[in-house]
C-alpha positions in Angstrom: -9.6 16.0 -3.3 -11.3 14.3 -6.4 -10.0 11.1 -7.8 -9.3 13.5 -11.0 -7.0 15.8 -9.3 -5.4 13.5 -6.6 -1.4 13.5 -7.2 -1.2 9.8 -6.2 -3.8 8.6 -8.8 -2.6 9.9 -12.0 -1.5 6.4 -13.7 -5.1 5.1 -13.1 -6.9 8.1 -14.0 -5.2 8.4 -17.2 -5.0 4.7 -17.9 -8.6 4.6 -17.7 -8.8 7.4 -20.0 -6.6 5.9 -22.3 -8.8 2.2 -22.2 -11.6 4.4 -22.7 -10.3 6.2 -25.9 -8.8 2.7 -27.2 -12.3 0.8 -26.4 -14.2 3.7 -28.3 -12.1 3.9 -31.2 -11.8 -0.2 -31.6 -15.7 -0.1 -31.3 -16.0 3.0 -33.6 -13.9 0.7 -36.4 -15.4 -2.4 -35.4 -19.5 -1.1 -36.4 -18.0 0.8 -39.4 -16.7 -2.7 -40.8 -12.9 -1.3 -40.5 -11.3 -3.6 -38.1 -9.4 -6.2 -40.0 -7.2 -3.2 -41.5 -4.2 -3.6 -39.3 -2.9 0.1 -40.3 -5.6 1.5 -38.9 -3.7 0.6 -35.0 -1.0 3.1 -35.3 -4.1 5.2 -34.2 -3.8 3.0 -31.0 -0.2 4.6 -30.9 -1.6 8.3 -31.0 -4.3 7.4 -28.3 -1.5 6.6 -26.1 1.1 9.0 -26.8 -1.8 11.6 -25.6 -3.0 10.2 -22.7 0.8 9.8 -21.1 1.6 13.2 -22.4 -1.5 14.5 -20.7 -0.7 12.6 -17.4 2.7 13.6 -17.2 1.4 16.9 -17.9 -0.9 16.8 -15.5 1.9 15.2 -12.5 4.1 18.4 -13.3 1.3 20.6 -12.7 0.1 19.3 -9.0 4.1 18.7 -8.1 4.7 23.1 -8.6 6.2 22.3 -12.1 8.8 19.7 -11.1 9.3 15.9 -12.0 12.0 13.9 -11.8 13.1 11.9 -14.9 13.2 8.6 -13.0 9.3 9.4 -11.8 8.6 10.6 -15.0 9.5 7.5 -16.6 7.8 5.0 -14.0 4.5 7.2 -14.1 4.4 7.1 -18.2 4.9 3.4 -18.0 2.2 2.9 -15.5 -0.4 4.8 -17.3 0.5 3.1 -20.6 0.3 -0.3 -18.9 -3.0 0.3 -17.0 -4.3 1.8 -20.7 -3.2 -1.2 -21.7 -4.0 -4.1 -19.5 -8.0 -2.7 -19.2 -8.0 -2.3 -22.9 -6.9 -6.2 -23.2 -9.3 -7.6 -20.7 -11.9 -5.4 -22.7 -10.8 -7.2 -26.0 -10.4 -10.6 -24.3 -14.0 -9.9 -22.5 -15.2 -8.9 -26.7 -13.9 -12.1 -28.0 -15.5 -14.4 -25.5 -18.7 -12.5 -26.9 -18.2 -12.3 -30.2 -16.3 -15.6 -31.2 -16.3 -14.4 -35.0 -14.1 -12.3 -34.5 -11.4 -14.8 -32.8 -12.5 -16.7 -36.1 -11.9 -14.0 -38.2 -8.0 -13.0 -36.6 -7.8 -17.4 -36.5 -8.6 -17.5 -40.4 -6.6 -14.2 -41.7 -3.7 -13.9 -39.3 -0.3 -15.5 -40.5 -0.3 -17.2 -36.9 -4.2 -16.8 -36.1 -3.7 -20.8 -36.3 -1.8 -20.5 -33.0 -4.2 -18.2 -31.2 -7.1 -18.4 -29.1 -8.4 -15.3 -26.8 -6.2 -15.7 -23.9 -2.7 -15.4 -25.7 -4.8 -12.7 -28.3 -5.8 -10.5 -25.3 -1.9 -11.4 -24.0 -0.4 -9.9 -26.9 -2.8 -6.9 -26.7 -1.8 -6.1 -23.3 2.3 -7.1 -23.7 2.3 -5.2 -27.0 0.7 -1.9 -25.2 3.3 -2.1 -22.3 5.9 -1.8 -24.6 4.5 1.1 -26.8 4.0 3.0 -23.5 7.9 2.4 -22.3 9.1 3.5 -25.8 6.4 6.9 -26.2 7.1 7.4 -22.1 10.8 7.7 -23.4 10.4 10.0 -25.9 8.4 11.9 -24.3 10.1 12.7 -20.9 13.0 13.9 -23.2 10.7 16.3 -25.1 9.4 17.6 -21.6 11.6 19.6 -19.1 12.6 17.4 -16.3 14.2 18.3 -13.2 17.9 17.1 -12.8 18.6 13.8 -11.2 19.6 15.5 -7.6 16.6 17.6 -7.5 13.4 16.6 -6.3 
């Protein structure tokens, strides 16, 4: 069994995925000159949303079609927070490299005073978590669950 198709690694595999897709797309905006528009990370949002829907997707499919709400939620969460955490260590990893860009968020952010890359990368990685609880939410009530008993 490949690491791609093994039932027990589905929050890793897809929270790679999802660091990969955020890393590209920050990189992608970062070479075209676009990454001090701050409306421009809702994408973020949409890179996540369909790398959770995929792994849940993806869990229902090697279980015969079954998932239980409760494992539904934990395995969203965990994908969004390994997505997450390897997307932050990336950025923290970035700024130690590129220290004008921690200049940059310092100079234009209302509390860029405050920051420096450890509590930048920090609110990277706490403000992913939390976007993957609240899009794991939603969508284990779009998909078809099993009930609690079942399992």
């Amino acid at each position: 069994m490949s690491f791609f198709n093994n039932p027990n690694r589905i929050p890793e595999n897809y929270g790679l995925r999802i660091a990969v897709g955020l890393i590209i797309y920050f990189l992608t905006m970062h070479f075209l000159g676009l990454a001090h528009h701050v409306a421009l990370r809702m994408l973020n949002l949409v890179i996540l949303a369909t790398g959770i829907y995929f792994g849940l997707k993806k869990f229902k499919e090697l279980h015969n079609q079954h998932i239980n709400y409760f494992r539904a939620l934990v395995t969203g969460v965990a994908i969004g927070a390994i997505g997450s955490v390897v997307f932050a260590l990336f950025m923290f990893i970035y700024m130690q490299l590129d220290p004008g860009m921690m200049q940059a968020i310092i100079e234009n952010e209302p509390m860029g005073r405050y920051l420096n890359a450890y509590m930048a990368s920090f609110i990277v990685a706490l403000e992913g978590i939390f976007s993957g609880l609240l899009v794991t939410f939603v969508l284990i009530n779009y998909l078809t669950t099993d009930e609690v008993g079942q399992s």
